[in-house]
C-alpha atoms as an extended CHARMM CRD file, in Angstrom:
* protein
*
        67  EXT
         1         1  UNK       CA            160.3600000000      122.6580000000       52.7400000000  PROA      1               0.0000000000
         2         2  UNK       CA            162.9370000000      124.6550000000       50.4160000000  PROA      2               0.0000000000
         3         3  UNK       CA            163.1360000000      122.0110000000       47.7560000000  PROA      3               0.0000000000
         4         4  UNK       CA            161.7790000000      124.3580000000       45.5370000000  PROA      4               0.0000000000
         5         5  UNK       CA            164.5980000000      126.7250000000       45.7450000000  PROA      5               0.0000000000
         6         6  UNK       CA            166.8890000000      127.3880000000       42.9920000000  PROA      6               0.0000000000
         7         7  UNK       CA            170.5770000000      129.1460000000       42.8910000000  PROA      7               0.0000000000
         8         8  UNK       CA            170.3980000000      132.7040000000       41.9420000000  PROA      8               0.0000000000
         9         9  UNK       CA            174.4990000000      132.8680000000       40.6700000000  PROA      9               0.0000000000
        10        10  UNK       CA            174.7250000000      133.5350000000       36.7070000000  PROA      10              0.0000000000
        11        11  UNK       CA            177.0640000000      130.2170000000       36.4790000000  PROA      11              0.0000000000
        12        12  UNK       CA            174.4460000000      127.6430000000       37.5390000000  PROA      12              0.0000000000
        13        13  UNK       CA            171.6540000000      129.5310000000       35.3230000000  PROA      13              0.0000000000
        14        14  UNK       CA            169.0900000000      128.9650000000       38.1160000000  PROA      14              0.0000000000
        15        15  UNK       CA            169.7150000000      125.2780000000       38.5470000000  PROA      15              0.0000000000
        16        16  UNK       CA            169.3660000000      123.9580000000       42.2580000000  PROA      16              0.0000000000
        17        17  UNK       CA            173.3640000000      122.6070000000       43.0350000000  PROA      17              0.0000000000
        18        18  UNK       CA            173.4790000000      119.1230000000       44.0470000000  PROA      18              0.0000000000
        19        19  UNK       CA            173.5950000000      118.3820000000       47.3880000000  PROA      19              0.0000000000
        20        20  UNK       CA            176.4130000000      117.3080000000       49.4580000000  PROA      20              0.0000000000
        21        21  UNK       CA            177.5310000000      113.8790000000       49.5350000000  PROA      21              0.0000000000
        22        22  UNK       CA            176.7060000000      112.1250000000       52.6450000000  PROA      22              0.0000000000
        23        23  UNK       CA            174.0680000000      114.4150000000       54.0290000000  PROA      23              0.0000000000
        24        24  UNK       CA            170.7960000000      113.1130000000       54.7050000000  PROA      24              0.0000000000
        25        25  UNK       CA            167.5480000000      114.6830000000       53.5710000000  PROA      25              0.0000000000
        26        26  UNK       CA            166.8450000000      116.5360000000       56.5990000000  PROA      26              0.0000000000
        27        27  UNK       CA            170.4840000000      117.7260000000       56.7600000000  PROA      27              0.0000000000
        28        28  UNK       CA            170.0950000000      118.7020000000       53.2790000000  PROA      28              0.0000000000
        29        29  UNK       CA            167.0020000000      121.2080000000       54.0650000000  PROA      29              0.0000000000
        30        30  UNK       CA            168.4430000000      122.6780000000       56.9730000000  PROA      30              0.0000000000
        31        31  UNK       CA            172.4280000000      123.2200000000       55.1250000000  PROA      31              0.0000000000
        32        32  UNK       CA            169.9950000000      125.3860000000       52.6960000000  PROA      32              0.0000000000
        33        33  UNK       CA            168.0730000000      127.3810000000       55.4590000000  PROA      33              0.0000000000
        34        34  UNK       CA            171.4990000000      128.1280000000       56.5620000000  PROA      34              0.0000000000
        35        35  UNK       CA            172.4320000000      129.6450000000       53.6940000000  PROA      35              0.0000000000
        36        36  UNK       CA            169.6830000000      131.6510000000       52.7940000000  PROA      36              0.0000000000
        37        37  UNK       CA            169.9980000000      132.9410000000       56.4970000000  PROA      37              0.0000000000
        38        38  UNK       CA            166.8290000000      131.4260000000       57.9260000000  PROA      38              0.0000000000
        39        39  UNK       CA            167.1730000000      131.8680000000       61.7990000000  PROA      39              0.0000000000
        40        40  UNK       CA            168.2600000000      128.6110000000       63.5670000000  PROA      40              0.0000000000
        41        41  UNK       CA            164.7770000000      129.0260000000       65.6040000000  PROA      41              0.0000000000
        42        42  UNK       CA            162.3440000000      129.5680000000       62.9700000000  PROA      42              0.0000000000
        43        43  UNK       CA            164.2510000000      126.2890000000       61.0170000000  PROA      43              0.0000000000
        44        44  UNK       CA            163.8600000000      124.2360000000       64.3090000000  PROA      44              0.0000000000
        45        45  UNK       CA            159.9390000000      125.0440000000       64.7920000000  PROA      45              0.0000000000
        46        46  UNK       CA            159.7280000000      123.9130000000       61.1700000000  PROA      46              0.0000000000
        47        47  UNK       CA            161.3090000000      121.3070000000       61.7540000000  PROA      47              0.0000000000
        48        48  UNK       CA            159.8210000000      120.3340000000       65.2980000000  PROA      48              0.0000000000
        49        49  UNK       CA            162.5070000000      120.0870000000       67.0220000000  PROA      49              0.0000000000
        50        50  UNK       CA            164.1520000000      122.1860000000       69.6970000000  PROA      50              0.0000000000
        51        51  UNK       CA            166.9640000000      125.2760000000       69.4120000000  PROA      51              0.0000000000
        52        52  UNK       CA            169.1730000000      123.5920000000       71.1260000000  PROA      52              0.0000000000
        53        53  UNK       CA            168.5860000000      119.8700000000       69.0530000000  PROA      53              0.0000000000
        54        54  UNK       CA            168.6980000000      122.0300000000       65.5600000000  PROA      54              0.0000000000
        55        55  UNK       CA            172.2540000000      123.2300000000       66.5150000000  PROA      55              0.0000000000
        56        56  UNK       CA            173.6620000000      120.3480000000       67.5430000000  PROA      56              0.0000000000
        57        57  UNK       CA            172.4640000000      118.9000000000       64.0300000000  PROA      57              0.0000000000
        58        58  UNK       CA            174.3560000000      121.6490000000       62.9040000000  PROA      58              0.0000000000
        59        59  UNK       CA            177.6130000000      120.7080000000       64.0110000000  PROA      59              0.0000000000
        60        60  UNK       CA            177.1360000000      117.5860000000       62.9720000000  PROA      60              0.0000000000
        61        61  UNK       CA            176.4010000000      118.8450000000       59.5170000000  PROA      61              0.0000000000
        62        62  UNK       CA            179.7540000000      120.9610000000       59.8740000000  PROA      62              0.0000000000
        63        63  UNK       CA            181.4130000000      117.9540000000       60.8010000000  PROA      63              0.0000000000
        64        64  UNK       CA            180.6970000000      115.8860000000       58.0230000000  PROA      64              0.0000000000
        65        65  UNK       CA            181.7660000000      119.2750000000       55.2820000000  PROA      65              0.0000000000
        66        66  UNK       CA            185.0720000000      119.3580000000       57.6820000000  PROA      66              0.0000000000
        67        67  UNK       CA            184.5500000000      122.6700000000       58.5020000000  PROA      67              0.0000000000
């Protein structure tokens, strides 16, 4: 889905960061739909799951970075 996505900051010179440790793929695509602001709703239809599933994978996402 946003695989193709690459940083934009001048210190990774448009390399894509490596992913968390311990995520899983799915986890993976939606920590970087979070960060480039993607609303949770639009990620969950994507996804095909509901609003209310997609934040719950959330927290466990936030769970597993400890924050």
């Amino acid at each position: 889905m946003l695989e193709h996505i690459k940083c934009a900051c001048p210190d990774c010179r448009g390399v894509a960061p490596q992913p968390p440790v311990g995520l899983t793929n799915v986890e993976q695509v939606m920590l970087r739909a979070l960060c480039l602001g993607v609303p949770d709703k639009a990620e969950a239809i994507d996804l095909g799951i509901s609003e209310k599933s997609y934040r719950r994978k959330l927290s466990v996402i936030y769970k597993k970075l400890g924050v």
